[in-house]
N, C-alpha and C positions, 0 to 999 in steps of 0.2 A: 504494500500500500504506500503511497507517496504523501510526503506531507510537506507543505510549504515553509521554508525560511521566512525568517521575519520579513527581510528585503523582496521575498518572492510575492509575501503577503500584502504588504505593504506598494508594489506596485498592482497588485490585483488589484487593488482596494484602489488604489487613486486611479484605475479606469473607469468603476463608476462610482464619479464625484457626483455632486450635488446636480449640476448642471446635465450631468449624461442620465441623472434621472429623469432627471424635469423633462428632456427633450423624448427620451422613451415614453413618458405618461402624457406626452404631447399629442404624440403620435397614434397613440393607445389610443386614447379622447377622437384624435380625426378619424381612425378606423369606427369607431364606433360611432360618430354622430353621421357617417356617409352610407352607412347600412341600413336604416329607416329612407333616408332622402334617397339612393337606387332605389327603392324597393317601389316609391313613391312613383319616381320618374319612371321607371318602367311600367308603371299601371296609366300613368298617361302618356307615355306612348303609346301604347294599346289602345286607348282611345281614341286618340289623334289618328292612327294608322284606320280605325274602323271607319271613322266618321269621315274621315278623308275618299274610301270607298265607297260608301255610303251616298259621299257628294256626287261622286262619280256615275254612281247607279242612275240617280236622278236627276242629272245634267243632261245625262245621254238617253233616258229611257232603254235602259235596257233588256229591261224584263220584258220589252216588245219582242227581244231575238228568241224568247223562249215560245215558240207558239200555245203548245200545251198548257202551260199555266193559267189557271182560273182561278183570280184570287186579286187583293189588294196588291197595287204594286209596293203598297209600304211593306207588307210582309214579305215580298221576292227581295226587295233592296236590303233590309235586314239579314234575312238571311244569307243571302247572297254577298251580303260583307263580311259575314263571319264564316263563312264556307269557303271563297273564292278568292284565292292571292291577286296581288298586283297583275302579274302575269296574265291570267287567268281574266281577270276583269278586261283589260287591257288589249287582249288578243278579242273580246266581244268588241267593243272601240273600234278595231281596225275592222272586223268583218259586217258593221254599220256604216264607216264613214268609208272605208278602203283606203285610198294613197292620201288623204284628209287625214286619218289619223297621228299621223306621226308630229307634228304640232298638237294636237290634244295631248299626246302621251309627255310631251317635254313640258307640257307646262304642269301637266300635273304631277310628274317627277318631282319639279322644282318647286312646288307649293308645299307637297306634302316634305321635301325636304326643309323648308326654310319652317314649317311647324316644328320638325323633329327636331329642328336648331334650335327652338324658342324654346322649348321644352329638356330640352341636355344642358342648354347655356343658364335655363333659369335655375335647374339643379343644384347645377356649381354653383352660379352665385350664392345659392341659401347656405352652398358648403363652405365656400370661400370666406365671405365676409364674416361671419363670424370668430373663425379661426384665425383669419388677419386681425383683426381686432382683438385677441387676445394675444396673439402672438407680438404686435404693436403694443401693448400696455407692458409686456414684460418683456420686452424691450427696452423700453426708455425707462423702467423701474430700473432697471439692470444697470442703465449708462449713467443713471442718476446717484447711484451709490457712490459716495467718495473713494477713494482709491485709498490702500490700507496706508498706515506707515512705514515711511525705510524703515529696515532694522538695522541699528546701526549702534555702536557700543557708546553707553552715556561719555560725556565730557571727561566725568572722573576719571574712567578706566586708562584714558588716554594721556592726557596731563601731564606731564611732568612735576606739575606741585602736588598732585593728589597721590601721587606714588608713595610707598614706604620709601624711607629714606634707603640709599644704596641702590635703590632700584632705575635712579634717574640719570 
């Protein structure tokens, strides 16, 4: 079994200082306050990504390409958002509009991208700004501390008059 010298312990121990604590339960703190806020963001995405479908069912009338169905178009577009990918929608699009579709499809790429942005970017912020702001407070707490004193041997030790005699 191995056991440490003082000096071996002694540098163990000043790895983690005060400071390599604080930044480990820092870090701790960001893992955990960004596990609730993903869980969050990814349930609206799923949102966004339906209703973005959904817009598309009933832009386009698409539940016209299914002849068969007898029914509210609100129930074919519901279902048919949560049943049918991008792809899948999309390929009905082109077989309605034909060499027309492909400008429908880019804009609606880039809508339902610039949601999914609004949606990842608000995220972070919720993540971000909090944790800058504490990380900002102890910060300038930090700078704010005066710096220790030199250590440095009193006046007497040094002196010539405060020496034992013989010693000067």
């Amino acid at each position: 079994m191995r056991t440490l010298s003082a000096d071996n312990a002694a540098s163990h121990a000043s790895r983690w200082s005060s400071g390599h604590l604080l930044r480990l339960v820092f870090v701790l703190i960001a893992v955990a306050y960004a596990v609730p806020l993903a869980w969050s963001a990814f349930d609206r995405l799923t949102r966004v990504n339906q209703a973005a479908k959904e817009r598309l069912i009933h832009e386009h009338r698409l539940w016209e390409l299914q002849p068969d169905f007898r029914g509210k178009p609100e129930i074919w577009a519901r279902m048919a958002s949560r049943l049918l990918n991008d792809r899948q929608l999309l390929a009905r699009v082109a077989v309605k509009y034909g060499a027309q579709a492909e400008p429908l499809e880019l804009e609606y790429r880039r809508d339902l991208g610039i949601a999914r942005a609004e949606v990842v970017l608000s995220a972070l912020g919720l993540w971000i700004a909090p944790l800058a702001a504490i990380y900002g407070v102890a910060w300038v707490i930090r700078r704010r501390k005066p710096a220790p004193p030199l250590k440095r041997a009193p006046p007497s030790a040094s002196d010539p008059r405060y020496l034992p005699p013989g010693h000067g």
